[in-house]
C-alpha positions in Angstrom: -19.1 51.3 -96.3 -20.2 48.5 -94.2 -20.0 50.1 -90.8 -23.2 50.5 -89.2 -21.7 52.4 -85.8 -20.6 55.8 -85.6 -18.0 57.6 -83.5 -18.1 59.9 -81.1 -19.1 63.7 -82.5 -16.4 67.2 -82.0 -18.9 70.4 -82.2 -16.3 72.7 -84.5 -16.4 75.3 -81.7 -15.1 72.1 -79.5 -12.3 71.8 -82.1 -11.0 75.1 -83.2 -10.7 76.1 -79.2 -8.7 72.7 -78.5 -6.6 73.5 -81.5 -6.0 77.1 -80.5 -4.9 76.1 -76.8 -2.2 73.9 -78.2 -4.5 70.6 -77.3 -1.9 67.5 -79.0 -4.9 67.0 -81.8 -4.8 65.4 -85.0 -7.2 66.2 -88.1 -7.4 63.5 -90.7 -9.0 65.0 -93.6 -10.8 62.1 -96.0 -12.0 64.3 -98.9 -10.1 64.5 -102.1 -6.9 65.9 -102.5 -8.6 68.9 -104.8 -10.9 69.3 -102.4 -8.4 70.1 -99.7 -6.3 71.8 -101.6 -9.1 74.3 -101.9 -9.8 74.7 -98.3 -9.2 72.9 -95.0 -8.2 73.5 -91.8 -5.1 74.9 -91.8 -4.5 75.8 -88.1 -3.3 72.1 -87.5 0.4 72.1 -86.4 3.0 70.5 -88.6 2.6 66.9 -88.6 -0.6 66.8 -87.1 -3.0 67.1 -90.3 -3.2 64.4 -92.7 -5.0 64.0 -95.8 -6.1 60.1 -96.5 -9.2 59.6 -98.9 -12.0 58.1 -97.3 -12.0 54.8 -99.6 -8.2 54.4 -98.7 -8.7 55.0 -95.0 -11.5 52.4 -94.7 -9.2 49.8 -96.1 -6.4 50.2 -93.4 -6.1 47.2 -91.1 -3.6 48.2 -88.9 -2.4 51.3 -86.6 1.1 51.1 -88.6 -0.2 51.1 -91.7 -1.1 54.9 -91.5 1.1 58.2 -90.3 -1.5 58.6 -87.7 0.2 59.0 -84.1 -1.8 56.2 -81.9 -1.1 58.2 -79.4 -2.8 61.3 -79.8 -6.6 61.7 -80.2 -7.9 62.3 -83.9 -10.5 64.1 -85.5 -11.5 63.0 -88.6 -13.6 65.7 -91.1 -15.1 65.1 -94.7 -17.4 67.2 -96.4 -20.7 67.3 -94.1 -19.9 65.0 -91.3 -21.3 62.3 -92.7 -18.8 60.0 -93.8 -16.5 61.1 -90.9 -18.6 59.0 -88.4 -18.0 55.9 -90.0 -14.5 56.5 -90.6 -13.9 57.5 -86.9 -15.2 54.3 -86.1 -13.4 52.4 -87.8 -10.2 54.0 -86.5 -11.4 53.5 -83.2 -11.6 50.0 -83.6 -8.2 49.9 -84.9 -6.9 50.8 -81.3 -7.4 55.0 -82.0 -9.0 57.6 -80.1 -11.4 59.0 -83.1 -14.1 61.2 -83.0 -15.7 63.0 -86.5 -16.3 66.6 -86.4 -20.0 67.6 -86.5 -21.0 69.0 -89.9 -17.7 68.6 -91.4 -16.0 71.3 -93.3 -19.0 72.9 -94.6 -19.6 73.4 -90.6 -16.2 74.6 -90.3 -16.3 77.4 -93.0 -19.2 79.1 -91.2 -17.5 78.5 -88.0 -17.1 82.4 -86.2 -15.5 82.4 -82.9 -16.3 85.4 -80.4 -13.7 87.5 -79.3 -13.5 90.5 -76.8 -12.1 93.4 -78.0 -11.3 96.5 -75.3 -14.4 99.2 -75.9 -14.0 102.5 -76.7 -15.8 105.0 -74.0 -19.5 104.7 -75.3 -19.5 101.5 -76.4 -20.2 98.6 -73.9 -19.2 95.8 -75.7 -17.2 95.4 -78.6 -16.9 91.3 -80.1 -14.9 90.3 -83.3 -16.0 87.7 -84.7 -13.6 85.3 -86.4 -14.3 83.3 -89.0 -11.5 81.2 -89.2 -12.2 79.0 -92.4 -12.3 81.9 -94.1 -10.2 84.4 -92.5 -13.1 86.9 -92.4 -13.6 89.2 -89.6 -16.9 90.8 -88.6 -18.1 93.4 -85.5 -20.7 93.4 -83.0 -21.0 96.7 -81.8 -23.5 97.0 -78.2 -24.1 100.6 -76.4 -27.0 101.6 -74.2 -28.9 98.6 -74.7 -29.0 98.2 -78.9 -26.1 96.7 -81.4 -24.4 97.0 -85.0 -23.7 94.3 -87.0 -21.0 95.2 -89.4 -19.8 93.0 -92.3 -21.8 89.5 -91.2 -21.8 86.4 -93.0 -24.3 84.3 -94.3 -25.4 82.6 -91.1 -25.7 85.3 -89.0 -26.2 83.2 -85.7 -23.5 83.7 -83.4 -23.7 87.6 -84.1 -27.5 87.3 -83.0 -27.0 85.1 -80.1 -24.4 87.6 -79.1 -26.2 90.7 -79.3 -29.2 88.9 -76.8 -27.0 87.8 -74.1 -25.9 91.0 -73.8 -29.3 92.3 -73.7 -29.3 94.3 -77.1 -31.4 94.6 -79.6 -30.1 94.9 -83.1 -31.2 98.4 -84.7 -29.1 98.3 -87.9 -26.4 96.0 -90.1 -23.7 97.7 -91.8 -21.0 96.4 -94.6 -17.8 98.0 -95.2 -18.1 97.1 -98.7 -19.5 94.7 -101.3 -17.7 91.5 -100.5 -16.0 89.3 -103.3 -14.9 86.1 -101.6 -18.0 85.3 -99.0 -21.8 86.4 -99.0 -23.2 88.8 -96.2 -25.7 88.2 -94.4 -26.3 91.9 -94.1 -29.5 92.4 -96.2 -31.0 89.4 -95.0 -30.6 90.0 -91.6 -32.0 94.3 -91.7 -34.8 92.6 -93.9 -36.0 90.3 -91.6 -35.6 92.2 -88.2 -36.9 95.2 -90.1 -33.7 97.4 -89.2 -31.5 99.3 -91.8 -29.1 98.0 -94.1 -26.2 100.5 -94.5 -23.5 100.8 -97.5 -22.1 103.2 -100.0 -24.2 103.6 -103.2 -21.2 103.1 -105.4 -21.0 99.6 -103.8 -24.6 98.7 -104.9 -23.9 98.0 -108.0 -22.3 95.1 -110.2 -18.6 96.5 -110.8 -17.7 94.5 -113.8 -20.3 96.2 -116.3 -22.3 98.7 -114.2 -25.3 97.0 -113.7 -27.7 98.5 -110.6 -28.1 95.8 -107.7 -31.5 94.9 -106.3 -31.2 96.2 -102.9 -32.5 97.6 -100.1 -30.5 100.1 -98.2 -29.8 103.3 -96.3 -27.0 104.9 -98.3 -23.8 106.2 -96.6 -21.5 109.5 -97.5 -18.6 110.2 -96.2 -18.6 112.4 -92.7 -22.3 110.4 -92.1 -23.2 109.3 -88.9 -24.9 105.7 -87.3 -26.2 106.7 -83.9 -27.5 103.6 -81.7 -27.5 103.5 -78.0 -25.2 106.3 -76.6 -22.7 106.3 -79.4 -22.6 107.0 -83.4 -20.2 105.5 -85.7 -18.4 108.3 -87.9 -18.3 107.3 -92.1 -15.3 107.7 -93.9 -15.2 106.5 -97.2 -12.6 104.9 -98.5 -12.6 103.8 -102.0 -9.4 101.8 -103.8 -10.9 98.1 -102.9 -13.8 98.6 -104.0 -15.3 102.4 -104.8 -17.9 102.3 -101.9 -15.1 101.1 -99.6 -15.9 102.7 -95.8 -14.6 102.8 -93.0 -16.1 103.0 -89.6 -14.7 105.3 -87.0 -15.8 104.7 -83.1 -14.5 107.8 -80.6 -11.9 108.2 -82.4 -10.7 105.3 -81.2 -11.0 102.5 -82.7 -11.5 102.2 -86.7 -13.6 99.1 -88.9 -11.8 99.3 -91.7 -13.0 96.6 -93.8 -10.7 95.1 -96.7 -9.3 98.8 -97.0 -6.5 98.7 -94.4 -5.6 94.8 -93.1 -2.6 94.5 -89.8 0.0 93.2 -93.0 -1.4 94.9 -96.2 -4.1 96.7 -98.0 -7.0 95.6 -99.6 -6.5 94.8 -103.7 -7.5 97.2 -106.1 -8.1 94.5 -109.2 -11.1 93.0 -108.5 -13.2 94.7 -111.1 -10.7 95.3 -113.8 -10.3 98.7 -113.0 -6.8 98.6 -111.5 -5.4 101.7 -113.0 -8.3 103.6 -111.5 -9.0 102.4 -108.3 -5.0 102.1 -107.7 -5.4 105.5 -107.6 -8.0 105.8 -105.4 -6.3 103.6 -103.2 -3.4 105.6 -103.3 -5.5 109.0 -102.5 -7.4 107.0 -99.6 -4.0 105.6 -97.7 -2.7 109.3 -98.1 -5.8 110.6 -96.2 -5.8 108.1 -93.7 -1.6 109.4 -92.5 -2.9 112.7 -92.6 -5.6 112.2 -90.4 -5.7 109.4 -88.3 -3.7 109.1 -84.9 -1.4 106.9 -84.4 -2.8 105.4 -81.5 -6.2 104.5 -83.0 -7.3 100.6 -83.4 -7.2 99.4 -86.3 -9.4 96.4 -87.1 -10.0 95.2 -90.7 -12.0 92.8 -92.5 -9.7 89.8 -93.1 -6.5 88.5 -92.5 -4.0 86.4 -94.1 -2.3 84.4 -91.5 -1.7 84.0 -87.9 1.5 86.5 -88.1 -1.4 89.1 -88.0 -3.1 87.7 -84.6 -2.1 89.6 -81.3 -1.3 87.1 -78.4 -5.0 87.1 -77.3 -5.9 85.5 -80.9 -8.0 88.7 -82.1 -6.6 90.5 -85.5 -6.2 94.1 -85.2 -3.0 96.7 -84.3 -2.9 100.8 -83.4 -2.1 102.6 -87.0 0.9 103.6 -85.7 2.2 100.4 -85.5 0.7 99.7 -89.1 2.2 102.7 -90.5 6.0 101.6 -89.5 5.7 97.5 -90.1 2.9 97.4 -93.0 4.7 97.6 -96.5 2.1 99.3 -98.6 2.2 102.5 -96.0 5.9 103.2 -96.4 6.2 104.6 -100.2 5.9 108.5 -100.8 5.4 108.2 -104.7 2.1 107.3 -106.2 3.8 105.8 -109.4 6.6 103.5 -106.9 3.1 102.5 -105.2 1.2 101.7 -108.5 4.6 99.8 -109.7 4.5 97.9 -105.9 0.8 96.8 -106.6 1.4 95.5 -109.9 4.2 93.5 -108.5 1.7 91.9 -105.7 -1.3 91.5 -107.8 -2.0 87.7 -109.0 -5.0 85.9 -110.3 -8.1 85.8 -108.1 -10.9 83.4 -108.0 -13.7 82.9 -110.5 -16.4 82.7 -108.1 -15.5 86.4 -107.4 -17.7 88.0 -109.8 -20.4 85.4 -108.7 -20.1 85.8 -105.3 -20.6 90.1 -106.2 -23.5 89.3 -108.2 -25.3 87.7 -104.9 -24.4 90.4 -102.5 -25.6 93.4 -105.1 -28.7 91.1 -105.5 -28.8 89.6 -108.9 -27.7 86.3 -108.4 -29.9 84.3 -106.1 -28.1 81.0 -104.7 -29.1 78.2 -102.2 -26.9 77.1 -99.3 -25.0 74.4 -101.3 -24.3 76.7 -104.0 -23.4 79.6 -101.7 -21.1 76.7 -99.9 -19.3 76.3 -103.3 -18.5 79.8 -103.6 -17.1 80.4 -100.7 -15.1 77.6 -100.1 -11.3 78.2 -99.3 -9.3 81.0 -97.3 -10.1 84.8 -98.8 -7.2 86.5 -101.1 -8.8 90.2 -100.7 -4.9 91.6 -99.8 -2.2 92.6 -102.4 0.0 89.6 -102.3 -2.8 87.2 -102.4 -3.2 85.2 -99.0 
């Protein structure tokens, strides 16, 4: 390209929170069509995100020769926030308001915006972090002056940052599970602040042929405890996504449940190729879960598949009650009608998958743009897919 200038930069923290206060923003998205197919940023209202490839951009001359609104301010996003710049600019000079978001959509998919969650009585600070590239959740966890991590990604630094403005130190990472569609930052972090790593030793190991991970960790049983600060986390374990699947229980209150139990489904029992199996599992561990659990506990899972799961405050999560009467996999009473159901919502899943199990369990090692590639698009952990 033969533009020397550069626009004006969006941080994606900038955009996201313009985006979700109903700012009048447009994204103009210059990759390949593939490449946005697999993943872009889908939180754009109708109308207002448009795909033009870079080399077809740059050779518009006019403000009517595009669907761009002139009127409304534009943020235009490639791969790393490189070509972006020069594209803004040259929108700009066409007579648009332009600016190119920083790091582009690799930026994007680590993006994990804070949110506040109401605390149980011994915690003092409860944050959900969501990743909204991916539709990943993760937990922060602060009492009595030390925090849990639970089910981080790769880039661990808004958890961190978190955790020292509120004036705790981090004494332990937890995952719910082995994850399939991103990599955790869970063993990296316990490694390098010397703290524990917590997970169930079923889920330390590769699940497509049995192979032992390479891993450092505390292991986890069901009915186990993780005290920090003036509180302790209760294990249950809840196997059917995967067969280390946990759940984390906080007073009673307020459960982590991972990719076991999302706000609009359950967590897929096919990712290993065991689906007769850990159906049943699945099956056993929902049947627990209505035996035991009160209706007026919180509920806050691992993922999500769309903004129909968001409460008005933005955050992803719902009292079981509530799950138990809206959620479709809660409402059968027949293991074989449930097995039948799951079959019925079970489709193909990615590829990178079984890659993407073989770096959490430790037997793949990847650099950043590898990981990038692995993770790129929205996750399809639910029955149903998305």
């Amino acid at each position: 390209m033969a533009y020397t200038s550069a626009a004006p930069e969006i941080s994606t923290h900038q955009l996201a929170q313009a985006l979700e206060s109903g700012e009048p923003v447009q994204v103009v998205d210059v990759r390949a069509p593939a490449q946005v197919a697999a993943g872009h940023i889908d939180i754009v209202p109708d109308g207002r995100f448009h795909n033009i490839v870079g080399s077809q951009l740059v050779k518009v001359t006019r403000v009517a020769g595009t669907a761009i609104d002139p009127s409304l301010p534009v943020t235009v996003v490639c791969g790393h926030g490189n070509d972006s710049k020069l594209l803004a600019h040259h929108l700009n000079r066409l007579g648009f308001r332009a600016n190119s978001l920083a790091g582009g959509m690799s930026a994007w998919m680590m993006l994990a915006l804070p949110r506040e969650l109401a605390t149980p009585p011994s915690l003092d600070r409860l944050i959900q972090f969501d990743r909204i590239g991916k539709g990943a959740l993760g937990y922060l966890l602060v009492s009595g002056g030390e925090a849990l991590i639970v089910d981080p990604p790769r880039n661990p630094r808004a958890y961190l940052e978190a955790a020292a403005e509120a004036g705790a130190g981090v004494v332990g990472v937890a995952d719910t599970h082995v994850h399939a569609d991103y990599i955790s930052g869970a063993s990296t972090i316990a490694t390098t602040l010397g703290v524990p790593y917590y997970l169930h030793p079923a889920d330390a190991v590769y699940p497509y042929d049995g192979t032992p991970g390479r891993l450092q960790f505390e292991p986890l049983a069901d009915g186990d405890t993780i005290p920090f600060g003036r509180s302790s986390v209760h294990v249950v374990h809840t196997p059917g996504h995967t067969e280390g699947s946990l759940t984390y229980v906080i007073d009673d209150a307020v459960a982590l449940t991972g990719d076991f139990i999302f706000v609009g489904s359950v967590g897929r029992p096919d990712l290993a190729g065991k689906v007769r199996e850990w159906t049943a599992q699945l099956w056993e561990s929902l049947e627990r879960a209505k035996r035991e659990w009160p209706p007026d506990r919180m509920i806050y899972p691992a993922h999500y598949g769309s903004d129909a799961e968001r409460r008005a405050d933005r955050a992803v999560g719902e009292c079981f009650g509530q799950i138990l009467e809206a959620n479709e996999a809660m409402q059968f009473s027949d293991p074989d009608a449930f097995a039948r159901w799951v079959e019925s919502k079970t489709v193909s899943f990615p590829e990178a998958y079984r890659r993407i199990k073989a770096v959490n369990v430790g037997l793949l090692p990847v650099d950043g743009r590898q990981a990038e590639e692995l993770e790129v698009g929205k996750n399809e952990c639910a029955l149903g897919g998305r």
